[in-house]
N, C-alpha and C positions, 0 to 999 in steps of 0.2 A: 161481236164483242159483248162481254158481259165485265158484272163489277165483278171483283174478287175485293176482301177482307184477307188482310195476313197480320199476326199478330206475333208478339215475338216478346219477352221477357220485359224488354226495353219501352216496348209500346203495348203493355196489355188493352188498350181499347181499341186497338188494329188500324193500319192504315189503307184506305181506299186505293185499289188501281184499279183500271183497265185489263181486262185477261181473256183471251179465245174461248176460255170456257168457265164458268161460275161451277162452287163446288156447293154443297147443301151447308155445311156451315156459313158458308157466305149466305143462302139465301135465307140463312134465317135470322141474322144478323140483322140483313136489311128489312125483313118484313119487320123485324120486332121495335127496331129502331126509329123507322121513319113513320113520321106521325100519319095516323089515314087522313087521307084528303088532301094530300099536299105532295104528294107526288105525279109531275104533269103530265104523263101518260096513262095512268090506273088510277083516278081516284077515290076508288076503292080499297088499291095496295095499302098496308099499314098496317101499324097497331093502334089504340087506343090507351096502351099503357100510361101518356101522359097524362090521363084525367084522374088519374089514382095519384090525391094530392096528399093523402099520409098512410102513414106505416102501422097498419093494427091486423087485429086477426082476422076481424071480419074482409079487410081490401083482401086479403090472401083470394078468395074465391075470385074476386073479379082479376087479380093480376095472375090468375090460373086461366078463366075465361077470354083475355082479352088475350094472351100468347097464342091459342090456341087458335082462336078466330086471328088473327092475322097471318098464322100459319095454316090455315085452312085451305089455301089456291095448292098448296101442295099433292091433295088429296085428288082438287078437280084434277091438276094439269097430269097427274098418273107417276111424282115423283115418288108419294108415297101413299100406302094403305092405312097406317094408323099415326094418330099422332095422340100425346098424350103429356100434359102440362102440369106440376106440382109446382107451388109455391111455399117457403117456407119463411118466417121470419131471422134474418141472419142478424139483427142488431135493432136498435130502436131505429135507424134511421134506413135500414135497407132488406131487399128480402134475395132472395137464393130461387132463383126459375130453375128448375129440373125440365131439360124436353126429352122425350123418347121417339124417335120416330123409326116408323117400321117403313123402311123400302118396298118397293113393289118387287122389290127382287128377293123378300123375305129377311134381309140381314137389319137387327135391331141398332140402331144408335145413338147413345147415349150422351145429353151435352148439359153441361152445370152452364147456369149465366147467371152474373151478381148483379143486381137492379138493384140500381143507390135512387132516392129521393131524397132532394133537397129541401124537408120542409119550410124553409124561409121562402125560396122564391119560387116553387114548386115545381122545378125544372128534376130532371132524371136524367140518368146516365148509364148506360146497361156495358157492362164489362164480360168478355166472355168469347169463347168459352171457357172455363178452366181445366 
């Protein structure tokens, strides 16, 4: 059993089930989401994304750096050969993750994710994929 992520018009921040088999947008979902060090089997699994407490040009590199590093087991475990993370600023309060990943079977895929921060109480919310 693996998690699945299913999202749907009604629920753009996807609801968690139980599923025979996890698809790569689920697995990036969950790496991007769940904070490192706090998952009790891996932790190592995660992101880092919530230390990125505001929205400027400069965080752009680290919330490009920290996507990537948490999608990095990808690479060890042989799901994919390249990955590759752009960050854009969407609004004063949020930014836009571009992921690319190349399969080991060579097919490129492409996912938009919307990272909202909450500057007040420095909490985030990653919406996605669009």
């Amino acid at each position: 059993m693996d998690f699945q992520t299913q999202y749907s018009e009604y629920n753009p921040y996807g609801s968690m089930t139980w599923y025979d088999n996890s698809n790569l947008s689920t697995d990036i979902f969950n790496s991007l989401t769940i904070q490192q060090g706090s998952f009790f089997q891996n932790l190592s699994f995660g992101s880092q994304l919530y230390k990125v407490g505001i929205v400027n040009q400069a965080s752009t590199i680290l919330v490009q750096q920290y996507a990537e590093q948490a999608l990095a087991w990808l690479l060890t475990a042989g799901y994919a050969s390249a990955i590759n993370a752009t960050a854009a600023i969407n609004d004063y309060q949020s930014y836009i993750v571009n992921i690319v990943i190349t399969q080991t079977s060579g097919v490129e895929t492409n996912y938009n994710y919307n990272f909202n921060i909450n500057l007040q109480n420095g909490t985030y919310n990653l919406v996605g994929p669009q």
